[in-house]
SEZA-278609 format. One record per residue (C-alpha): residue in one letter; residue number from 1; x, y, z. Coordinates in steps of 0.5 Angstrom, whole numbers, always signed. Each point is the difference from the previous one (the first is absolute). Example, Ala and Ser with C-alpha at 12.3 -4.5 7.8 and 13.67 -1.06 7.14 Angstrom:
<atoms>
ATOM  aa    i     px     py     pz
ATOM   a    1    +25     -9    +16
ATOM   s    2     +2     +7     -2
</atoms>
This chain:
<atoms>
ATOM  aa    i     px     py     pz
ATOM   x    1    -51     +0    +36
ATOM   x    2     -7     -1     +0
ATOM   x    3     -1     -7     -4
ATOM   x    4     -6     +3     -4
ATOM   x    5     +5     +5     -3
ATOM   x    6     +6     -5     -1
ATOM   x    7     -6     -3     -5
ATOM   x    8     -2     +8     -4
ATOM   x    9     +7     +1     +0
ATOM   x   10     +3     -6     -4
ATOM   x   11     -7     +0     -4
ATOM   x   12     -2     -7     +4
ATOM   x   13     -6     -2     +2
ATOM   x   14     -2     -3     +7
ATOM   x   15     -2     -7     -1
ATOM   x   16     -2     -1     +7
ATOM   x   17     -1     +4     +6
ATOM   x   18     +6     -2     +4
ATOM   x   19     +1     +1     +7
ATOM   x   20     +5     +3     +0
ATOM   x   21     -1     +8     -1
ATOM   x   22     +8     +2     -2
ATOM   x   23     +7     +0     -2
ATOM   x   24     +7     +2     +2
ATOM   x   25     +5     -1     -5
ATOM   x   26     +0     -4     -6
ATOM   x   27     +4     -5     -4
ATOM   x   28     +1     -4     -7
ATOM   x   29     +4     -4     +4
ATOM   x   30     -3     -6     +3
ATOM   x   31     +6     +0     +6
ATOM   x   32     +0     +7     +1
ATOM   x   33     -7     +1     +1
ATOM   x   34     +0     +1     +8
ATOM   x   35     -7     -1     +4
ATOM   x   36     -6     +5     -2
ATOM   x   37     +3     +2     -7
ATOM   x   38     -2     +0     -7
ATOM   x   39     +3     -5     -5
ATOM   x   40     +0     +0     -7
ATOM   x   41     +0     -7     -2
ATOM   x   42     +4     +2     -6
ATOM   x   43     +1     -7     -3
ATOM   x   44     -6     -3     +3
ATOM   x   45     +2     -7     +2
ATOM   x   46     -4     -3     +6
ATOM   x   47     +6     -1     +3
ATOM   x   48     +2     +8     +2
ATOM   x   49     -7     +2     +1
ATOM   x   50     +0     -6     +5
ATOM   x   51     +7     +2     +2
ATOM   x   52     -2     +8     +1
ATOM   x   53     -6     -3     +5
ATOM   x   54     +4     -4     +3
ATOM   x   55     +4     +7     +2
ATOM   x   56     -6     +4     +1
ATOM   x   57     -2     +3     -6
ATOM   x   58     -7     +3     +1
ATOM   x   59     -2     +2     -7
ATOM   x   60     +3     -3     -7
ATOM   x   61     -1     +3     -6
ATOM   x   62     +0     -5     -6
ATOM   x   63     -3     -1     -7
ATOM   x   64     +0     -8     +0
ATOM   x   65     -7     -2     +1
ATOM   x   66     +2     -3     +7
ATOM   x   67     -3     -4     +6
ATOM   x   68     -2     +4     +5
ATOM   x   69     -4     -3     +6
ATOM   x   70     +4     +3     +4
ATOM   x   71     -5     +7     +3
ATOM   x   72     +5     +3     +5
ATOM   x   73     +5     +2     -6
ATOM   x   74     -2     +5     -5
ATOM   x   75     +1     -3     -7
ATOM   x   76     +0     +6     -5
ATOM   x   77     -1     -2     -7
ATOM   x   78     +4     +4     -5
ATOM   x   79     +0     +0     -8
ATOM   x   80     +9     +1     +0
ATOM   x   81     +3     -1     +6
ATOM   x   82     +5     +4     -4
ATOM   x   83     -4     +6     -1
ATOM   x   84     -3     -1     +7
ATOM   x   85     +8     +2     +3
ATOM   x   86     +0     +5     -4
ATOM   x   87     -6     +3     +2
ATOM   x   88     +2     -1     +7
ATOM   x   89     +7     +3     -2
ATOM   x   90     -3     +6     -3
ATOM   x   91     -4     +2     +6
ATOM   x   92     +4     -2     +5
ATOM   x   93     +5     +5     -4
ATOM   x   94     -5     +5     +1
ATOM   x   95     -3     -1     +7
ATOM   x   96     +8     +0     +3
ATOM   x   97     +1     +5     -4
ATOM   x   98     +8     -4     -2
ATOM   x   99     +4     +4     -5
ATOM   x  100     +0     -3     -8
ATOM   x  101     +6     +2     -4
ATOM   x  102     +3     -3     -6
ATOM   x  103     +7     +0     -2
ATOM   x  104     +4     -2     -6
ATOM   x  105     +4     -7     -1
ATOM   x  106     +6     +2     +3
ATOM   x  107     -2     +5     +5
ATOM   x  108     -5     -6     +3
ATOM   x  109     +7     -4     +1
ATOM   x  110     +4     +8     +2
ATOM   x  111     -5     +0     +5
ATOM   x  112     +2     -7     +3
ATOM   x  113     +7     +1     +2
ATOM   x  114     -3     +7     +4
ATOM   x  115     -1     -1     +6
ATOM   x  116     -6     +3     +2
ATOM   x  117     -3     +3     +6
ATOM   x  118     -8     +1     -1
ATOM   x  119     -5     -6     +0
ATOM   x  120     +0     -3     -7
ATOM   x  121     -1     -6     -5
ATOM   x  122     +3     -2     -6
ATOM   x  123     -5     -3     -5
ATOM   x  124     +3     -4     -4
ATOM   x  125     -4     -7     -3
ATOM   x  126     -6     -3     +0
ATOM   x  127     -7     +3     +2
ATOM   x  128     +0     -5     +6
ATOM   x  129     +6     +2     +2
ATOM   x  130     -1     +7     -1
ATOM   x  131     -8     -2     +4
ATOM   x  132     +5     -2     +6
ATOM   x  133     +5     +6     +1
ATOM   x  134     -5     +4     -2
ATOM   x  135     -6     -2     +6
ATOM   x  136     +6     -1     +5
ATOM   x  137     +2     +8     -1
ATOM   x  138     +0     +6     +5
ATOM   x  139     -5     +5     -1
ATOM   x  140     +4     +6     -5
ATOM   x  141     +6     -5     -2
ATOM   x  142     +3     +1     -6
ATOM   x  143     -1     -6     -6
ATOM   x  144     +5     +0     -5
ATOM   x  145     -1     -4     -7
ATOM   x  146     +4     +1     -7
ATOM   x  147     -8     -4     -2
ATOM   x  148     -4     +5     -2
ATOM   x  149     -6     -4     -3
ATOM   x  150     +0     -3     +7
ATOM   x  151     +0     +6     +4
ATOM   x  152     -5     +3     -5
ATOM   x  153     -6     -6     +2
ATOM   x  154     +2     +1     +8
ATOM   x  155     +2     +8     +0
ATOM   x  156     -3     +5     -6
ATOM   x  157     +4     +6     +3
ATOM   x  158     +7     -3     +1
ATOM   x  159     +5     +5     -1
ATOM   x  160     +7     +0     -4
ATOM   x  161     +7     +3     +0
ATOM   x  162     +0     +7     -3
ATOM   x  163     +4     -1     -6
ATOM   x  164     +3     +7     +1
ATOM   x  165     +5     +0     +6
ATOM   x  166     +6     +2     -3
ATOM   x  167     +7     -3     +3
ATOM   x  168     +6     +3     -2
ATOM   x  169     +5     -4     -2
ATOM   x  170     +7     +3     +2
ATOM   x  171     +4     -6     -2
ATOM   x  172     +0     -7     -4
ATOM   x  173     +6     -4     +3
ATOM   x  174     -2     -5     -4
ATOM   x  175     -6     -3     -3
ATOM   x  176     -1     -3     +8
ATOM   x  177     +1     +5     +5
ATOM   x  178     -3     +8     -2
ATOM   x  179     +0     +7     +5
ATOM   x  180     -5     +4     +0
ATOM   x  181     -5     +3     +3
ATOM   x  182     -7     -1     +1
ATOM   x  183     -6     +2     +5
ATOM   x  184     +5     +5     +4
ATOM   x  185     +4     -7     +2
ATOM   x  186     +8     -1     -2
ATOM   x  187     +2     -7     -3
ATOM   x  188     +8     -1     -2
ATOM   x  189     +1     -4     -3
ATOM   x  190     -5     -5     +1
ATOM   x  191     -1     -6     -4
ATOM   x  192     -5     +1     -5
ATOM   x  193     +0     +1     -7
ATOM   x  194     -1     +7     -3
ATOM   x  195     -6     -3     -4
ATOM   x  196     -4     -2     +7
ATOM   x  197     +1     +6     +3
ATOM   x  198     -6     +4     -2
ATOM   x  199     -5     -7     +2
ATOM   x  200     +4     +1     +7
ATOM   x  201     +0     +7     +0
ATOM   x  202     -8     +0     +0
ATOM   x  203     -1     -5     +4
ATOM   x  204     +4     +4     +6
ATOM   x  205     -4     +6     -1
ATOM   x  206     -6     -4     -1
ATOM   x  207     +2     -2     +8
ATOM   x  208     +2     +6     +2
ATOM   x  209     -6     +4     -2
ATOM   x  210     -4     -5     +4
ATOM   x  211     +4     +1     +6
ATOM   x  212     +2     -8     +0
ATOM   x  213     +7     -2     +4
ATOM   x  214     +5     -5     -3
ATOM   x  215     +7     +0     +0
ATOM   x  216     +4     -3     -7
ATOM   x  217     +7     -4     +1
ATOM   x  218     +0     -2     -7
ATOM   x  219     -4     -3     -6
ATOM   x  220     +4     -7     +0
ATOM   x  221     -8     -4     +1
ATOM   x  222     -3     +3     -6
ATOM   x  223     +3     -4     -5
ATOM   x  224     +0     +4     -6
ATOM   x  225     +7     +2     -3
ATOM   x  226     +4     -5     +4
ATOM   x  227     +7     -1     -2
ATOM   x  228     +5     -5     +1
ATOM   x  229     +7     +1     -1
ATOM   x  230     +4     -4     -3
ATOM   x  231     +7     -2     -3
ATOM   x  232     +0     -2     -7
ATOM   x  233     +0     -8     +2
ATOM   x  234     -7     +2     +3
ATOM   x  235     +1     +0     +8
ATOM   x  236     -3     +4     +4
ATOM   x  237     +4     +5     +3
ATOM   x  238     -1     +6     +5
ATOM   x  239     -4     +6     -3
ATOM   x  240     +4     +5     -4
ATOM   x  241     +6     -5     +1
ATOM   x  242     +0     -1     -8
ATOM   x  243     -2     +4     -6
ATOM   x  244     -6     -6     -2
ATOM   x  245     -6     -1     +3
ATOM   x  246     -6     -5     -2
ATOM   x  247     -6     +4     +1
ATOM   x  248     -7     -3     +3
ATOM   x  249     -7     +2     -2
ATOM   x  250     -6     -4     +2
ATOM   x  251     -6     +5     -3
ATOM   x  252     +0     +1     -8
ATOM   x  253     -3     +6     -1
ATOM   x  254     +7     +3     +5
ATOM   x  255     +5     -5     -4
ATOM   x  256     -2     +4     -7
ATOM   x  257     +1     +7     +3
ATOM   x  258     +6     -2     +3
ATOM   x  259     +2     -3     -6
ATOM   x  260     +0     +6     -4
ATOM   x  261     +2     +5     +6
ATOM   x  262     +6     -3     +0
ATOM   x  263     +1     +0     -7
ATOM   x  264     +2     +7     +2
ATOM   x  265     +6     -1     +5
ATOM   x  266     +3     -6     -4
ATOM   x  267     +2     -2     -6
ATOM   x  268     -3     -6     -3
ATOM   x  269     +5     -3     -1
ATOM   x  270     +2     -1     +7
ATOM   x  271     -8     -1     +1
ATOM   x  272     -4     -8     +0
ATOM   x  273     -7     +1     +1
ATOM   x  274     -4     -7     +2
ATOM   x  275     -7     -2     +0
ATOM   x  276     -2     -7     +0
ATOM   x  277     -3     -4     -6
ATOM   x  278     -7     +0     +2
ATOM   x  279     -1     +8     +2
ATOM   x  280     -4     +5     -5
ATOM   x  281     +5     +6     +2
ATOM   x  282     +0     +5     -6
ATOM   x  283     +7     +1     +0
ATOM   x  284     +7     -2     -4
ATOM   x  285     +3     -5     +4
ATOM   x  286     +2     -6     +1
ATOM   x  287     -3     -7     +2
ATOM   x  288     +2     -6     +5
ATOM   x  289     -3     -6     +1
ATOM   x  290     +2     -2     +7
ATOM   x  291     +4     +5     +5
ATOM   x  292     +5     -6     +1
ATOM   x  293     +2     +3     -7
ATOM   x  294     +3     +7     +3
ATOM   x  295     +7     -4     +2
ATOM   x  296     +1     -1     -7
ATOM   x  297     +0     +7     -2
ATOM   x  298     +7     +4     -2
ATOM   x  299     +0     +6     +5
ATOM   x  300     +7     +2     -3
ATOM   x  301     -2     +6     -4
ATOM   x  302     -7     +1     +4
ATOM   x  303     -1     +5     +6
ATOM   x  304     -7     +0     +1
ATOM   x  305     -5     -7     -1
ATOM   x  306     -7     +2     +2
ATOM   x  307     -4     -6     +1
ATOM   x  308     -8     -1     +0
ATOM   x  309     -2     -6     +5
ATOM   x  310     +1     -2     +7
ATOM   x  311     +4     +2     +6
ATOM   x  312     +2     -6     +3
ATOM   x  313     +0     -5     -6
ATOM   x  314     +6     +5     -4
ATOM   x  315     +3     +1     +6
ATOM   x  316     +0     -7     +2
ATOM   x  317     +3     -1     -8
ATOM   x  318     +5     +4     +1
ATOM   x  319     +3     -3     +7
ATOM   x  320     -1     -7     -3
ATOM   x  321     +6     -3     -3
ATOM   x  322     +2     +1     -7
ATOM   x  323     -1     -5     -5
ATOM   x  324     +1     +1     -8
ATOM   x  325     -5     +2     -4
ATOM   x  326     +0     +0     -8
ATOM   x  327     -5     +6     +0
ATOM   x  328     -4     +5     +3
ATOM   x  329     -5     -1     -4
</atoms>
């Protein structure tokens, strides 16, 4: 890329006339950067800029007032090193003419345990990091985010799941495992909850309109739902080998629909709902102060406990030896 069109793109201006007439590739990491390429002096410090030198860099854009004795580099003032990857970002989106689609939460994590044959990116963080997937993308591949405000600042016309795909649901084993049909494809009893079927099933038809290759073995990365089942001393045991789970979800808007769908296959009675202390979840349940608390819970009378926090460390509770506990709460 032409230096002076690196500087129009960002909304930079030219300090100097370098020597220097372009660029290969571009970087916000200094030890990423690889001779003739861009670097975007994210935190600004003297020490990456002087580490990206030392790697090649021909062009640095930057929003510090820096030093720039030196007339072979090209130094690109920017008023926001954030807006200035964005704005690359968005042009370079256009000009590769890469694939922007927005998913929902649960689809965004579907999408992972998939494994998917066409050239692709998952955009899920920072704008640095986005900036870094982004410019190393093949022309035409497919960036899938669950942030709309980001692809919002990097791509106007992404596109989004049809919320009309249908799927039919021939039969719910249980409240983890459905068959149905959707898109033309047969799914027996496969490890899903019915409540996510409809989010599956438009991502599918989302993939097969675009005549996009992947193959499914199962969801078990999406993280979502996630039972272990147990005895009523609460260790863990082979999945359906009892009839009590412990029932993990990390995102909160998920945790409350689950919460009230499985309402409608379990009685109350037989149902704990946990969140902890310090969420604004908007539902009934009760509240616990450490996941180490989950040891003391009487599971006699219970056969579901879904429980909002994170994987590791509940199941890392679970698997610790019991010690008594006065109360849960």
């Amino acid at each position: 890329m032409i230096i002076e069109n690196l500087a129009q793109i960002c909304s930079g201006h030219l300090l100097k006339e370098p020597l220097v007439k372009s660029v290969s590739s571009f970087t916000c990491k200094s030890d990423k950067v690889t001779s003739g390429g861009a670097f975007f002096a994210l935190k600004g410090t003297q020490e990456e800029i002087s580490q990206a030198l030392e790697n090649g860099a021909y062009a640095v854009i930057h929003e510090q007032n820096i030093q720039t004795d030196d007339n072979e580099t090209a130094w690109i003032k920017v008023d926001s090193i954030e807006k200035a990857m964005i704005r690359f970002m968005r042009f370079w989106v256009e000009t590769r003419e890469l694939n922007a689609v927005h998913l929902s939460v649960l689809q965004f994590d579907m999408l992972n345990s998939f494994k998917l044959q066409f050239k692709n990116a998952p955009l899920d963080g920072s704008v640095a990091e986005a900036f870094m997937t982004v410019a190393g993308l093949d022309a035409k591949s497919y960036i899938f985010s669950k942030n709309q405000e980001l692809l919002e600042q990097i791509s106007p016309q992404f596109e989004s799941m049809d919320e009309s795909s249908k799927a039919a649901v021939l039969q719910s084993h249980s409240i983890f495992k459905t068959t149905f049909v959707c898109a033309e494809s047969y799914f027996k009893e496969f490890m899903i909850p019915p409540l996510f079927v409809p989010n599956f099933a438009a991502l599918i038809a989302f993939l097969k309109k675009k005549s996009l290759d992947f193959k499914i073995d199962s969801l078990e990365k999406s993280g979502h739902f996630e039972p272990i089942f147990v005895n009523t001393a609460l260790e863990a045991r082979p999945f359906g080998s009892t009839h009590q789970a412990v029932i993990m979800e990390t995102d909160e808007r998920l945790f409350e629909k689950e919460a009230e769908w499985i309402k409608s296959y379990v009685s109350e009675e037989y149902l704990l709902i946990l969140a902890p202390h310090n969420t604004k979840v908007s539902i009934p349940c009760k509240r616990y102060t450490s996941v180490k608390s989950l040891q003391s819970i009487n599971i006699s009378s219970l056969r579901y406990i879904l429980v909002l926090g994170d994987k590791e460390e509940i199941t890392e509770a679970l698997e610790e030896p019991k010690c008594i506990q006065k109360t849960l709460f």
